[in-house]
Every structure is written in structure tokens, then in C-alpha cells.
C-alpha positions as CSV (number, residue, x, y, z in Angstrom):
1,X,251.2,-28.8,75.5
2,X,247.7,-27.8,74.8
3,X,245.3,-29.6,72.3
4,X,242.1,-28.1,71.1
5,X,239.8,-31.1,69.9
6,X,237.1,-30.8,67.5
7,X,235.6,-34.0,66.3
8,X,234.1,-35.3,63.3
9,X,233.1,-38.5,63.3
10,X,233.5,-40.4,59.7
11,X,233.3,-44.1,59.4
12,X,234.9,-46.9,57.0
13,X,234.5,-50.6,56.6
14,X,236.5,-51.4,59.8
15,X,237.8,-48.1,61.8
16,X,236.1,-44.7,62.1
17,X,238.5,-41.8,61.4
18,X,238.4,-38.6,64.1
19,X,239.0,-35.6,61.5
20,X,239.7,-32.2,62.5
21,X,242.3,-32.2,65.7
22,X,244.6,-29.6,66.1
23,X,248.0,-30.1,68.1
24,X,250.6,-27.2,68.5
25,X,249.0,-26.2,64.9
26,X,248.7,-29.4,63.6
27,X,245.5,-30.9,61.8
28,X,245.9,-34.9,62.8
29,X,243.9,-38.0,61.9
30,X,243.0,-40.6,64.8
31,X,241.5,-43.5,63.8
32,X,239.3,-45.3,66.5
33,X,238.0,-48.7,66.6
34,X,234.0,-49.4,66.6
35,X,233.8,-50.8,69.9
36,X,236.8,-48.0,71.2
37,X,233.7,-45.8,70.1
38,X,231.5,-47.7,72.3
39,X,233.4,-46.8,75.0
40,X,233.5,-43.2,74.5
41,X,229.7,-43.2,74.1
42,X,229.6,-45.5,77.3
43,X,231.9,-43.2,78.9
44,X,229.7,-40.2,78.1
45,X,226.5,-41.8,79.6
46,X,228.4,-42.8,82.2
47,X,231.6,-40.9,83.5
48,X,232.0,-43.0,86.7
49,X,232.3,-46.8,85.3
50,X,234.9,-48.9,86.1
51,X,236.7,-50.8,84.0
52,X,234.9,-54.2,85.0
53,X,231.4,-53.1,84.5
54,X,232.8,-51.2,81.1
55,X,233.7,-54.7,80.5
56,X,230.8,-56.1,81.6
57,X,228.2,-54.0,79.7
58,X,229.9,-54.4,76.3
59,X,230.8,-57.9,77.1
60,X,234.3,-58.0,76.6
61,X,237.3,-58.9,78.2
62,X,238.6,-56.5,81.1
63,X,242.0,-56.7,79.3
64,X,240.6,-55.1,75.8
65,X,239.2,-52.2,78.0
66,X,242.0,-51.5,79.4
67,X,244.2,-51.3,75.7
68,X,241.4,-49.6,74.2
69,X,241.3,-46.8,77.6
70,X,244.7,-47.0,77.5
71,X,245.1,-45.9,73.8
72,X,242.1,-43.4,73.6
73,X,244.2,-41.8,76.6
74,X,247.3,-41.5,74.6
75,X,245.6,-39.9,72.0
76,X,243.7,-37.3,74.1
77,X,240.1,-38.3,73.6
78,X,239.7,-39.2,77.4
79,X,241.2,-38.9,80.8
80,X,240.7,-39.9,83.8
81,X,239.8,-37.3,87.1
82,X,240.5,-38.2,90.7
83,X,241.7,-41.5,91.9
84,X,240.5,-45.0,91.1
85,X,237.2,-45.0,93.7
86,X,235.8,-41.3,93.5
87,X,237.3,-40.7,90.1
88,X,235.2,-40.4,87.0
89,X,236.2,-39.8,83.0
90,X,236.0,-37.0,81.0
91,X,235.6,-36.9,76.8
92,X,237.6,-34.0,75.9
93,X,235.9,-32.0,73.1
């Protein structure tokens, strides 16, 4: 399956709304939390955090990382390259 992402970036009172995805033809809405937007902006700036010091530097758990990674990987906005030491992530535009 191949998804071309194009993002647009719209914000309500408690979610922000990424407008404009495509999937086999398909224009979808994915809502993301504010602090799942942290992460992708932390993940930008840095591609080879962990989870821990993701955790760390938005001080929150290690657990809500992991949901919120876990869920912005479901919906295609990141992935993760190479394993768990050398890997790094990668925000899929």
C-alpha cells in the first residue's frame, strides 16, 4: 500500500486535525493530540531520540510516549529506521 502524505496543520480547542492525506485515493482526516505534535516536532529536531529522553524532555511518562509513537505509527506520520541502538525516525511528508 502506498500513501502520499501532504499535511496541513489546523488546530481546535483540544486536538489538531492533519487535513489533506491521500490513501489508495482517499482524502482522510487524522486528528493528533498537542503534545503527539510535540513529538513529531521533537522528532524532527531530533531523529535519533529514544523514547526515555523523548520522555524526558517533554516531561512525561515513558508509557504516554510509547501510545502516542505507537499511534502516530499506525497512522503513517512516523516510522522507525534500523534497529533500537543505531536506528533513528523519520516524519513522512
Amino acid at each position: 500500500m502506498q500513501v502520499k502524505l501532504e499535511l496541513k496543520i489546523v488546530k481546535s480547542n483540544n486536538s489538531t486535525v492533519l487535513q489533506g492525506w491521500q490513501k489508495e485515493g482517499q482524502k482522510e482526516q487524522k486528528e493528533v493530540t498537542s503534545r503527539q505534535l510535540d513529538i513529531i516536532h521533537l522528532l524532527e529536531e531530533t531523529p535519533s531520540a529514544t523514547m526515555p529522553q523523548i520522555a524526558e524532555s517533554l516531561t512525561i511518562t515513558y508509557r504516554s510516549v510509547r501510545r502516542d509513537i505507537d499511534y502516530l505509527q499506525k497512522i503513517g506520520i512516523v516510522s522507525r529506521e534500523g534497529g533500537r541502538k543505531e536506528g533513528y525516525w523519520v516524519i513522512n511528508k
